[in-house]
Backbone as CSV, one residue per row, in Angstrom:
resi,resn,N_x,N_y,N_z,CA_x,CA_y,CA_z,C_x,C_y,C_z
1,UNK,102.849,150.392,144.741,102.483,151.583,143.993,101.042,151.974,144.326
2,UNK,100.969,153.475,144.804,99.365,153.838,145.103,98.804,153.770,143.479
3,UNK,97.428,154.285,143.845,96.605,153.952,143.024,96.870,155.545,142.499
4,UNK,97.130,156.958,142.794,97.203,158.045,142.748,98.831,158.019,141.629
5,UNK,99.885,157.263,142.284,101.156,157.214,141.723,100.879,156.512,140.087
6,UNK,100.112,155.154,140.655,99.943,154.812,139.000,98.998,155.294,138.216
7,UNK,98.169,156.155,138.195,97.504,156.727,137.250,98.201,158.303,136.608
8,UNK,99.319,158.258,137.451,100.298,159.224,136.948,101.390,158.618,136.107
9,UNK,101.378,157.366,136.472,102.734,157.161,135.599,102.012,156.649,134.211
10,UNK,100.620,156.293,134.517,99.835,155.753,133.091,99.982,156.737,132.223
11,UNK,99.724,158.146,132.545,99.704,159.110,132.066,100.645,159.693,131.215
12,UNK,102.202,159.656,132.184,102.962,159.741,131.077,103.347,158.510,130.830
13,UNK,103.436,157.752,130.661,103.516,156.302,129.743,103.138,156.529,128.441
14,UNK,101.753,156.777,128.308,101.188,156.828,127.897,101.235,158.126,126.315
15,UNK,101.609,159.179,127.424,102.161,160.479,126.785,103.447,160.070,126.004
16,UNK,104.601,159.682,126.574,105.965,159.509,125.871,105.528,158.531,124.872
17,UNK,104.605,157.685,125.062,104.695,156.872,123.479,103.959,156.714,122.588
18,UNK,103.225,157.659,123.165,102.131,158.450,121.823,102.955,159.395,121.043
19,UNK,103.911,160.018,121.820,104.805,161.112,121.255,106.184,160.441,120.437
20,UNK,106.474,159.281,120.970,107.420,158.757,120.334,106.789,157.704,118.434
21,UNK,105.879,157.997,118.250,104.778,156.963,117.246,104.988,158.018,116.179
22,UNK,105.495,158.068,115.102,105.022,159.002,114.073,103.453,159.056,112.873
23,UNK,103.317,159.719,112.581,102.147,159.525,111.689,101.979,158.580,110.456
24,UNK,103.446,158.234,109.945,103.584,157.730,108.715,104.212,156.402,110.117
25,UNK,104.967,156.139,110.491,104.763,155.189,111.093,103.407,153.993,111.352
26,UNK,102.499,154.906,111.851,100.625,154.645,112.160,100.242,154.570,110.787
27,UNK,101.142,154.635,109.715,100.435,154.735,108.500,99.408,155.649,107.847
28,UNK,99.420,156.762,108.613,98.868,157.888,108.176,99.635,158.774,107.508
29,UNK,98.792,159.752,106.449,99.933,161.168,105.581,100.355,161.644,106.891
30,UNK,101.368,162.189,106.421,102.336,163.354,107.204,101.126,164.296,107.562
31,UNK,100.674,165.374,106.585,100.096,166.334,106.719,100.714,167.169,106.596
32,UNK,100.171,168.600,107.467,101.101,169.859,107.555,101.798,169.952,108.548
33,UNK,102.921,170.175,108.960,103.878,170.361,109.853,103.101,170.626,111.583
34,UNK,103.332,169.687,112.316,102.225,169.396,113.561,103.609,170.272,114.732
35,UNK,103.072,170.993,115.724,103.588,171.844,116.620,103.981,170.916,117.379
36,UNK,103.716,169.606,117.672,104.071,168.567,118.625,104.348,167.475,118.210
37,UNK,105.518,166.603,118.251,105.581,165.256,117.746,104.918,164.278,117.762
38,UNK,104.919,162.970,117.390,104.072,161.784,117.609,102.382,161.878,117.083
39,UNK,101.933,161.351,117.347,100.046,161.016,117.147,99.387,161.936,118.038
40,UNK,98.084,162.564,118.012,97.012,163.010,118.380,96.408,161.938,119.460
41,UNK,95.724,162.261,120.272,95.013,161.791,121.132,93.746,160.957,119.582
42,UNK,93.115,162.104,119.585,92.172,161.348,118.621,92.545,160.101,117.490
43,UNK,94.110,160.561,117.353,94.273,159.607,116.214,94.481,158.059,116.674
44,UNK,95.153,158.102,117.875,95.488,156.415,118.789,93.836,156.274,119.121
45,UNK,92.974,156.987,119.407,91.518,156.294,119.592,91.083,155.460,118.369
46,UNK,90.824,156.599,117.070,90.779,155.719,116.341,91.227,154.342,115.352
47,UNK,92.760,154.832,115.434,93.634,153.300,115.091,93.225,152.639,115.690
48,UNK,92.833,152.459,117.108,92.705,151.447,118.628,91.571,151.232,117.852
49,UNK,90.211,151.640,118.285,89.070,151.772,117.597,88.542,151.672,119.008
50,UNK,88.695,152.710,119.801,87.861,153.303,120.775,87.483,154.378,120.880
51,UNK,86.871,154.837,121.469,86.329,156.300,121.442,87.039,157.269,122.130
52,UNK,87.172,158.538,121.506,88.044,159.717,121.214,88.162,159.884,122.869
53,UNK,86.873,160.051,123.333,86.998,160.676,124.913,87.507,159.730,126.174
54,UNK,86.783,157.978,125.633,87.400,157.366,126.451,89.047,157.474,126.531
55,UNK,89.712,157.120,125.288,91.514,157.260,125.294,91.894,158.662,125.958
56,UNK,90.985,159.436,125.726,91.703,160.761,127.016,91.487,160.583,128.311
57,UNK,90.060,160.321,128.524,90.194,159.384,130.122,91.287,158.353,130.573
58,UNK,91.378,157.809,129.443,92.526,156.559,129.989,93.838,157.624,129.877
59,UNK,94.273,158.526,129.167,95.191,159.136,129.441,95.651,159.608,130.166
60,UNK,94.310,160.466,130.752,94.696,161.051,131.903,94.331,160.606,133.553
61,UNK,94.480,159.081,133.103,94.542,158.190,134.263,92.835,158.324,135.390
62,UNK,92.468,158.735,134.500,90.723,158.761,135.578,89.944,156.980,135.621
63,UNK,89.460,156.812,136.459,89.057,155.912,137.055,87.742,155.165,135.794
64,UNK,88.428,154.502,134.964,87.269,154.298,134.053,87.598,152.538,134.159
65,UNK,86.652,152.060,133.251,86.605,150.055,133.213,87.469,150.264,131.859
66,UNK,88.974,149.384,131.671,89.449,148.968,130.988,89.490,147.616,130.850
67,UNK,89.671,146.938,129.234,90.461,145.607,129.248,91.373,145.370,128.642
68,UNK,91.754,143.583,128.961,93.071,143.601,128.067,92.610,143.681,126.826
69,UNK,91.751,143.556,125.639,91.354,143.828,124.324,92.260,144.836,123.948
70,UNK,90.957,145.897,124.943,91.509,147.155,124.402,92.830,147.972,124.617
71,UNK,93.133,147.372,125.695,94.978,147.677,126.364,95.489,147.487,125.034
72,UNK,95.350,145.655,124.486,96.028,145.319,123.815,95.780,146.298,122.286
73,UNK,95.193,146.786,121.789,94.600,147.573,120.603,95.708,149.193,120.613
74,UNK,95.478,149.412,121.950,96.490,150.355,122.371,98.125,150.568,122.193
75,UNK,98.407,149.480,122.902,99.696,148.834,122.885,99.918,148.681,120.794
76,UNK,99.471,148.555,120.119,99.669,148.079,118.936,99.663,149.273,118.883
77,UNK,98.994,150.137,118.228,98.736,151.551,117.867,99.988,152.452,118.428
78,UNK,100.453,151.925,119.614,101.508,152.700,119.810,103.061,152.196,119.913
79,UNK,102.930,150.591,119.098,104.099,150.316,118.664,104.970,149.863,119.978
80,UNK,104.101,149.410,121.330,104.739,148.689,122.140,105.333,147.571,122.077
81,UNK,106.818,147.581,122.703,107.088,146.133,123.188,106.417,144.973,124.063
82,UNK,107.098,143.956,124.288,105.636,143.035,124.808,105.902,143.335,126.457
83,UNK,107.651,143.339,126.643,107.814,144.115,128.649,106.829,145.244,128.357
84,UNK,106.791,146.790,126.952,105.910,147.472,127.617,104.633,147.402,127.909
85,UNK,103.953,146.242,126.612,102.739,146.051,126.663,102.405,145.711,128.074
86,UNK,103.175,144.858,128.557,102.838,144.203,130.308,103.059,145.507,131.339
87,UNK,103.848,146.259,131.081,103.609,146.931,131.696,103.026,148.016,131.669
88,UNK,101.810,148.247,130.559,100.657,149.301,130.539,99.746,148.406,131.462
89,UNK,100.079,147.073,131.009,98.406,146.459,131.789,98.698,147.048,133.422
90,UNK,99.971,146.430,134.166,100.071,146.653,135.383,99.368,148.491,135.621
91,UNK,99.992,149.381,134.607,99.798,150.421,135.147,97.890,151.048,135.408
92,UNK,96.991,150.052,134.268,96.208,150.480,134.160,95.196,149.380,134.891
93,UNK,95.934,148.657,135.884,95.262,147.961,136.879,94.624,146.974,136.555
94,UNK,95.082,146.111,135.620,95.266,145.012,135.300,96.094,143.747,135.421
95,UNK,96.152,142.697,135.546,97.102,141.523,135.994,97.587,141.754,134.373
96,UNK,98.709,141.457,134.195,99.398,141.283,133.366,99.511,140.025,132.329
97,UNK,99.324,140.086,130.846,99.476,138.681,130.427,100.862,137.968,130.826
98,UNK,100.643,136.365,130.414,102.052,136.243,130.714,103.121,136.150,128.926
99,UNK,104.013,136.953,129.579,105.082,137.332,128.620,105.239,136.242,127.260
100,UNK,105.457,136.648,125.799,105.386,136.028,124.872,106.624,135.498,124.624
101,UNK,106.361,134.417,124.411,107.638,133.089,124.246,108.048,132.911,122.461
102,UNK,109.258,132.505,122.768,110.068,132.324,121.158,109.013,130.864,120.913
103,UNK,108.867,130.766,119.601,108.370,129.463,119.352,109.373,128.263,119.503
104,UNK,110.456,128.336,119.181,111.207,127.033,119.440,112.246,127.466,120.731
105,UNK,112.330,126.414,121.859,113.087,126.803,123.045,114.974,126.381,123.089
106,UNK,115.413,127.640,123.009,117.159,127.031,122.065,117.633,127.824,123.140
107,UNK,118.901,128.094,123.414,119.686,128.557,123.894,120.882,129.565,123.247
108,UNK,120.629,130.377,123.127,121.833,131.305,122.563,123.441,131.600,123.384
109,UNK,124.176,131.918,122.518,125.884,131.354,123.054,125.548,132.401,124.425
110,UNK,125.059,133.373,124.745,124.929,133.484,126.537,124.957,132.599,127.389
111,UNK,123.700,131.847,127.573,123.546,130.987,128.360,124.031,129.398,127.811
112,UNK,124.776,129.545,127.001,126.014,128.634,126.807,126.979,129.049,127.917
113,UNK,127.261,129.913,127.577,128.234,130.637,128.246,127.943,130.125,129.981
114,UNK,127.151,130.650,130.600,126.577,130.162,131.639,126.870,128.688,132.068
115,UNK,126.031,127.984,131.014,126.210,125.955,131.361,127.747,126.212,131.497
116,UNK,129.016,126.793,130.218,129.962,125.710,130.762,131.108,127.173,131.618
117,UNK,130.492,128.039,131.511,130.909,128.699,133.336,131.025,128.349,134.767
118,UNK,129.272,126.999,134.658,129.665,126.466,135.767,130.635,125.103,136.371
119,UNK,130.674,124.909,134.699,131.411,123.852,135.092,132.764,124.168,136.478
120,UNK,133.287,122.609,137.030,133.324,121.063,136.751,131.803,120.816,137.296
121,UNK,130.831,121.652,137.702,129.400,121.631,138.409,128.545,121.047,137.133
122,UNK,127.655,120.445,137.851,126.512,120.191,136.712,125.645,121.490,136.324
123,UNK,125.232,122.337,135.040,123.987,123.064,134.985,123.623,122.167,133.722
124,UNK,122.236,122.456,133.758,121.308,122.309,132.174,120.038,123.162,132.420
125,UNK,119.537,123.580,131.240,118.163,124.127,130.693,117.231,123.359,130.560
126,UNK,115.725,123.635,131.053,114.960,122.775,130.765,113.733,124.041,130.201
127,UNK,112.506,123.563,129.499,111.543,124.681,129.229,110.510,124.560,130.038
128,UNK,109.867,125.259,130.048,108.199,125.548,130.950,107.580,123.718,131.688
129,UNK,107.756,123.260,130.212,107.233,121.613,130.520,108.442,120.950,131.427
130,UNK,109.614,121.346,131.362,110.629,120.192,131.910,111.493,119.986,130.414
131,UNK,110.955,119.944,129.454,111.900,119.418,128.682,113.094,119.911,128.103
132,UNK,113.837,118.759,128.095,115.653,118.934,128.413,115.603,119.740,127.297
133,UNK,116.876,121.344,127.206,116.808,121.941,126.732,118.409,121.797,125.836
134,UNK,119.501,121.811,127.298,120.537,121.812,127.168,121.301,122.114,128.210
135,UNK,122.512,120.939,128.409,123.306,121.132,129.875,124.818,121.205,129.388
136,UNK,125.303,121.204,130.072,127.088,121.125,130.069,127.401,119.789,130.695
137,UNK,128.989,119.396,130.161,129.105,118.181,129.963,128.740,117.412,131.270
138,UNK,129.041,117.885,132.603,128.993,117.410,133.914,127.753,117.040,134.283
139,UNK,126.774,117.873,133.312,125.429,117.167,133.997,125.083,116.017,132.946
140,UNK,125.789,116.071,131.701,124.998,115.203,130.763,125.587,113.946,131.712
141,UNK,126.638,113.569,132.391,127.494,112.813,133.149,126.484,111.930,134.281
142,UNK,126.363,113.180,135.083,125.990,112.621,136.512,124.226,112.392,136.262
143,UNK,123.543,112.844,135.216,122.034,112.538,134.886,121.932,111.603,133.976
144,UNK,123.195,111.212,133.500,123.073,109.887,132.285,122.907,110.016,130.796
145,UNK,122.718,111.779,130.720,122.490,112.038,129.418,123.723,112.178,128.243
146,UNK,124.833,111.028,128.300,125.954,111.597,127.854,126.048,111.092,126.237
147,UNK,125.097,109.767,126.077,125.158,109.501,124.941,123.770,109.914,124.398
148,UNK,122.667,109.937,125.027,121.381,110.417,124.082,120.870,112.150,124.366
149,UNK,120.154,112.281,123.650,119.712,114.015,124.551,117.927,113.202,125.614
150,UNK,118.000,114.390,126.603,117.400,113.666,127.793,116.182,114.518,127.042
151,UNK,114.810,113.602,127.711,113.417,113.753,126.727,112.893,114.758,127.808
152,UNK,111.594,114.437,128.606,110.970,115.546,129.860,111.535,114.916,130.845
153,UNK,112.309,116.181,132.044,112.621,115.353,133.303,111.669,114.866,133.896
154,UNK,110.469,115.308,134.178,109.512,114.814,134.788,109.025,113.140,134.585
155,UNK,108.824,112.964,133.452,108.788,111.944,132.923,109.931,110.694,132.710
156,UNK,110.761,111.175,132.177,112.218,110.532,132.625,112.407,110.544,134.361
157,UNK,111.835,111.386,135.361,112.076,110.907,136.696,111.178,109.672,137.329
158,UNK,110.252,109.879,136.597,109.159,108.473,136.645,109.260,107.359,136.149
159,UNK,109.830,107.303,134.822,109.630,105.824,134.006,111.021,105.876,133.641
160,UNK,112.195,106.210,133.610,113.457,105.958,133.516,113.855,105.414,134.435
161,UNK,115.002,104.103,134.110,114.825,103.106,135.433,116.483,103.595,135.843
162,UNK,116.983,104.776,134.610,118.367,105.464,135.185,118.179,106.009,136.757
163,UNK,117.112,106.950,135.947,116.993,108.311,137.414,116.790,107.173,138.630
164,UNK,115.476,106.149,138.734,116.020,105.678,140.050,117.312,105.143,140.365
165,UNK,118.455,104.695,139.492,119.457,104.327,139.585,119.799,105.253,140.580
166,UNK,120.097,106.507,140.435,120.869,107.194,140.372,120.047,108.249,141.627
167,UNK,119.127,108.077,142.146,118.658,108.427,143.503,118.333,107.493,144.566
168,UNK,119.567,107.092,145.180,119.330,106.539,146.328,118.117,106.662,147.328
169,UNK,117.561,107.682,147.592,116.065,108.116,148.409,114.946,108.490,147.226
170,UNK,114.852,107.702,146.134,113.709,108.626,145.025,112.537,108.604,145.489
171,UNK,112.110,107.609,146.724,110.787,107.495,146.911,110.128,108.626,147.649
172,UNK,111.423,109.388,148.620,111.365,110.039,149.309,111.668,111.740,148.565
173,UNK,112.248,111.683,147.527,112.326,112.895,146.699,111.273,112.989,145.610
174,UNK,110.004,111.671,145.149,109.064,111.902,144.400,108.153,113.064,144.518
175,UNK,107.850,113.090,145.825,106.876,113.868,146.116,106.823,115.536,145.878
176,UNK,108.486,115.997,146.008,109.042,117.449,145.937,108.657,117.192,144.661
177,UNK,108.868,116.437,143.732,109.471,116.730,142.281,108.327,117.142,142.154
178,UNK,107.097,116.121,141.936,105.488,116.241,141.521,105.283,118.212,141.902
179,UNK,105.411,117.908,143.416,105.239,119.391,143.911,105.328,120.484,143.483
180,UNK,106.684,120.217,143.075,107.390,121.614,142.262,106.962,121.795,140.588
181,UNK,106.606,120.642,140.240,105.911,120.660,138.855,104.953,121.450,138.681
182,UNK,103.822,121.292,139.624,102.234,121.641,140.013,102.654,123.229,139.913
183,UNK,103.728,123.250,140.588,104.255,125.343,141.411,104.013,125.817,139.839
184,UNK,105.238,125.044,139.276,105.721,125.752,137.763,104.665,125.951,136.810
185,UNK,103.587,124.800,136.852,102.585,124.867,135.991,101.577,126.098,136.562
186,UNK,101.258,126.198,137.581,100.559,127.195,138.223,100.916,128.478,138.133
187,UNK,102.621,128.564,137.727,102.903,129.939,137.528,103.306,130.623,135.962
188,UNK,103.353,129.493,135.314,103.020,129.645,134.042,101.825,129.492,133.215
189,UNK,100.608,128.956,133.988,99.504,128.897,133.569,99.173,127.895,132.826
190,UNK,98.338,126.782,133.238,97.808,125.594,132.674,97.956,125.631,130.788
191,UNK,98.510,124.775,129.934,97.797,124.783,128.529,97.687,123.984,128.337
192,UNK,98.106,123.411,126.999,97.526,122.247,125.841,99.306,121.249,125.978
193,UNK,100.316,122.369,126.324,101.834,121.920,126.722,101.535,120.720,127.982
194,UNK,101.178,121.495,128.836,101.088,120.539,130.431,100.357,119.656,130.342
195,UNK,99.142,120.072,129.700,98.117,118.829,129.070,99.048,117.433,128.968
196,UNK,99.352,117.930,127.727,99.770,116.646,127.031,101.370,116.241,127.844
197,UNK,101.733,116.612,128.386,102.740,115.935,130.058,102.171,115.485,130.857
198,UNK,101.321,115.954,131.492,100.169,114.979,132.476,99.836,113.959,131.954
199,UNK,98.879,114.030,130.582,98.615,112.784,130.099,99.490,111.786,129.924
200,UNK,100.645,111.688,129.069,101.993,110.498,129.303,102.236,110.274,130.213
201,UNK,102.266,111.055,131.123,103.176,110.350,132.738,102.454,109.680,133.036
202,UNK,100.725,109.966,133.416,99.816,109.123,134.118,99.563,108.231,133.325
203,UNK,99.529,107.727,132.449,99.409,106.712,131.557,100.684,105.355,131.742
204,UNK,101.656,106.302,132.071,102.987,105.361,132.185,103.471,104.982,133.746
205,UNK,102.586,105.981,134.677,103.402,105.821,136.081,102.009,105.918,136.921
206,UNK,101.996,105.247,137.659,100.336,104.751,138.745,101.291,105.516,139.963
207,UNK,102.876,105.630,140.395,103.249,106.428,140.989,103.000,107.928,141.024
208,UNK,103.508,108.141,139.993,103.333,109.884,139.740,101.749,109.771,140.057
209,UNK,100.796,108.929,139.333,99.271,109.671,139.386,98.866,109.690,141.323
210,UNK,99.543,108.971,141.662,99.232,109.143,142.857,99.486,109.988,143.829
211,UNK,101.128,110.613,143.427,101.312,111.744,144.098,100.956,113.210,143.822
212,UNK,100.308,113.294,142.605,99.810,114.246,141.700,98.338,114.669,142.175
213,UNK,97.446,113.196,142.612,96.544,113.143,143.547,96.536,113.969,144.584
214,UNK,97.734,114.299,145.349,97.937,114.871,146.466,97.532,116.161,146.722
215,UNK,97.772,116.649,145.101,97.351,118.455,145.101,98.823,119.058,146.018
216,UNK,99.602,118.363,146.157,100.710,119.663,147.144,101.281,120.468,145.864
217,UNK,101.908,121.680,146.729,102.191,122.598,145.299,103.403,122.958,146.574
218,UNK,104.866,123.191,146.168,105.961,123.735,146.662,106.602,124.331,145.445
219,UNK,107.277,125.312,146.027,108.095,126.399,145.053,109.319,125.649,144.923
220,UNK,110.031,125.705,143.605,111.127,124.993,143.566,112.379,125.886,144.439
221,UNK,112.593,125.821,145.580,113.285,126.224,145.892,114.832,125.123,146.217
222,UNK,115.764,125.939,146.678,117.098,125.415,146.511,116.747,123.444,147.783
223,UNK,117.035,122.453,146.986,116.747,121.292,147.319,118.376,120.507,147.064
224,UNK,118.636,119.826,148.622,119.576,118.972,148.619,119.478,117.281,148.158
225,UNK,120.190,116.895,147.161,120.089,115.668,146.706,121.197,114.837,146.348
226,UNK,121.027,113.734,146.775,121.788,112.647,147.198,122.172,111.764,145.658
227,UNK,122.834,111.745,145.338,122.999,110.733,144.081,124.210,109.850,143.976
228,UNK,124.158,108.933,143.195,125.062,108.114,142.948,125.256,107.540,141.362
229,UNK,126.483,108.026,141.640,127.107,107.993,140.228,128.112,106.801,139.947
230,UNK,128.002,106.178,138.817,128.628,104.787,138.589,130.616,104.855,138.769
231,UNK,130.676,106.174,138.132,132.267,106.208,138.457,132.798,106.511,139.076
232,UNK,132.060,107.753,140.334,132.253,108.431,141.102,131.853,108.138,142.591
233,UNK,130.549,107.570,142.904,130.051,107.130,144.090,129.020,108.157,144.407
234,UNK,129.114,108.348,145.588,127.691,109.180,145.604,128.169,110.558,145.625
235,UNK,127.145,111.055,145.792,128.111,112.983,145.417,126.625,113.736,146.206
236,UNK,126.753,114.431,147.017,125.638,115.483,147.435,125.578,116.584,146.580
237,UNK,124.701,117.102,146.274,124.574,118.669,145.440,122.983,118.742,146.325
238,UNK,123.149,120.802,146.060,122.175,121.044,146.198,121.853,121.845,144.848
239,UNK,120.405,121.481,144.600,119.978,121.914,143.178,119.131,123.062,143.480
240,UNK,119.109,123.888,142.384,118.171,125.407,142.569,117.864,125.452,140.973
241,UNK,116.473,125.828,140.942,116.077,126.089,139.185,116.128,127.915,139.435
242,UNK,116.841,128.602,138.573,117.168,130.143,138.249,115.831,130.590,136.904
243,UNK,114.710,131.340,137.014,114.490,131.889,135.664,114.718,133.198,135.620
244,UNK,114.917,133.285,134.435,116.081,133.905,133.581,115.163,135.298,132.971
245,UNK,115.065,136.257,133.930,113.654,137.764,133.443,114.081,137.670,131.322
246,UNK,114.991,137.699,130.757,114.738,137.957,129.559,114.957,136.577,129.175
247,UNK,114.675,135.612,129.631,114.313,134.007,128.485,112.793,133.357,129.201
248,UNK,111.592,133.793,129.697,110.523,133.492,130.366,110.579,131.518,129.602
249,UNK,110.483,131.666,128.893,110.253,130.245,127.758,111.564,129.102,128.802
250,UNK,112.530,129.533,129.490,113.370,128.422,130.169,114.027,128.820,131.502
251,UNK,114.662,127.630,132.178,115.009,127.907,133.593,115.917,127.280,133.614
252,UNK,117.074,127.905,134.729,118.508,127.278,134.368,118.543,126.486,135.674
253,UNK,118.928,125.025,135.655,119.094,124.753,136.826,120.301,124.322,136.711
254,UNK,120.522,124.641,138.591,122.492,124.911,138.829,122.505,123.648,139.963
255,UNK,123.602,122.997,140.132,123.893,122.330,140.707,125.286,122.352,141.882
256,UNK,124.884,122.481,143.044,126.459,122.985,143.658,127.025,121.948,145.001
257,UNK,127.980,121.511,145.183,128.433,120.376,145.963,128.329,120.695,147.146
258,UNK,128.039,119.887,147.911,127.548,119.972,149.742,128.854,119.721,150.578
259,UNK,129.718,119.591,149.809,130.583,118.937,150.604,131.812,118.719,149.781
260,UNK,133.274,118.319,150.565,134.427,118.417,150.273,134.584,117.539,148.938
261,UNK,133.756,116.040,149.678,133.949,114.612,148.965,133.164,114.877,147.264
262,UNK,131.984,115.771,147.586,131.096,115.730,146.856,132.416,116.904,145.533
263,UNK,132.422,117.932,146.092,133.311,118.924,144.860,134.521,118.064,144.218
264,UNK,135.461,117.377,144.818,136.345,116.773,144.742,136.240,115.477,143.578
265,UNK,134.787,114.567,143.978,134.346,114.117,143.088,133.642,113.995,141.049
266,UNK,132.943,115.992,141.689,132.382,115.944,140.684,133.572,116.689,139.692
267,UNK,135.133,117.183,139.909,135.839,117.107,139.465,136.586,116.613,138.973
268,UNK,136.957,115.866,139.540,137.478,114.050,138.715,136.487,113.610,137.643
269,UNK,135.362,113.666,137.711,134.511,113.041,136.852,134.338,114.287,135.521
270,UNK,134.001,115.298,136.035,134.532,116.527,134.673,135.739,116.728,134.098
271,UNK,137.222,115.926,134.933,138.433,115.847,134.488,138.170,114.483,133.229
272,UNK,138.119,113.685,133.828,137.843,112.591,133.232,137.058,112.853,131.854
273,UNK,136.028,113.357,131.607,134.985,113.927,130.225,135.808,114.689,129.351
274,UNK,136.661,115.880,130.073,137.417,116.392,129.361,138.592,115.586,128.481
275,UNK,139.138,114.771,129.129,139.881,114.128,128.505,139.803,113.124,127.475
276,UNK,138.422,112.908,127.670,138.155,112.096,126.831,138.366,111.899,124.899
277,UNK,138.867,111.719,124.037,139.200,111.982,122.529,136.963,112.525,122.294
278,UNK,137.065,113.235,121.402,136.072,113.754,120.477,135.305,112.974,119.967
């Protein structure tokens, strides 16, 4: 987007939802019957609590110093959503915050829907940190989680003496994992969450701190992995983490068979779960 295109679209952005805001909405009297719908220029300055001339500059997209403060002051005053709030910042040439998260990370019957869509395949949910969110029965299976709920993968890939069970090459797949951790944290932005995950692992694993040492950062992209399963034998999948534009707070990861032996397998073993009594 030029710089010419987006100070036009700021403009009407800007326009349609000043016009869409009513007065008693903004908590102001009605008044006398207004020739144009929505709020006044002057009136979003002062709700915002900026000045009358700057909000027409910013209206009409002229080259002035904005911030997020005052974006954000804006955005309220005119009764934005938080996609639109993000996307005034983009328009007004700003990096964008990152998108506001539900406080508790759950899964609604959609992406239920999803986990046991893919079945006889393994999927599960994990949140920003790794931690297990919720899978379908095939993965609680082939990851071991069938009788407890699984705590942080990250952490469970380090000090759970399952997961090495159950990766024939882990020494050789440590390093992606760490990697792809570093990506996720980097693209969700360091907090007080990752904090306190860094701190347990390195406390519990002189492994992880060492590969963490490394500083590598890889994108989780689609990764082939080797496992072995107690009833089944070994099974190839390749794993891919999916995030999900309207759940930012979680990421679905899918699991899909490499091979004849491998699909064939992880079907018998989802036949088998199914059948199992309640």
């Amino acid at each position: 987007m030029t710089t010419t295109v987006r100070r036009t679209e700021l403009t009407e952005f800007l326009r349609a939802h000043r016009a869409a805001v009513s007065p008693a909405e903004a908590g102001l009297p009605a008044g006398p019957r207004r020739r144009t719908p929505g709020l006044r220029r002057e009136e979003v300055a002062v709700l915002a609590g900026v000045g009358v001339s700057w909000y027409q500059w910013l209206e009409q997209g002229r080259d002035i110093t904005v911030s997020g403060q005052v974006l954000d002051a804006v955005a309220r005053v005119l009764r934005l959503t938080d996609p639109e709030r993000r996307h005034l910042y983009v328009l007004a040439g700003l990096n964008p915050p990152l998108p506001t998260e539900p406080a508790e990370q759950t899964v609604g019957a959609d992406i239920t829907r999803l986990l046991d869509g893919w079945l006889p395949n393994p999927a599960h949910v994990v949140d920003r940190y790794w931690n297990f969110v919720a899978a379908n029965a095939s993965a609680r299976s082939l990851f071991g989680w069938e009788d407890t709920i699984a705590g942080n993968c990250l952490i469970d890939f380090f000090t759970d003496e399952l997961y090495r069970a159950r990766y024939p090459h882990w020494e050789q797949v440590a390093p992606t994992v760490v990697a792809h951790y570093r990506h996720e944290m980097t693209r969700h932005g360091p907090d007080d969450g990752y904090t306190a995950v860094l701190a347990d692992i390195a406390e519990r694993s002189t492994e992880f701190a060492a590969l963490w040492s490394r500083q590598e950062v890889k994108p989780p992209n689609a990764t082939v992995k080797t496992l072995l399963h107690p009833r089944v034998g070994e099974l190839v999948v390749e794993g891919r983490m999916l995030h999900l534009p309207d759940r930012p707070d979680v990421a679905l990861v899918l699991h899909t068979p490499q091979n004849a032996e491998s699909a064939a397998r992880i079907a018998e073993l989802t036949a088998a779960l199914a059948a199992q009594p309640c």
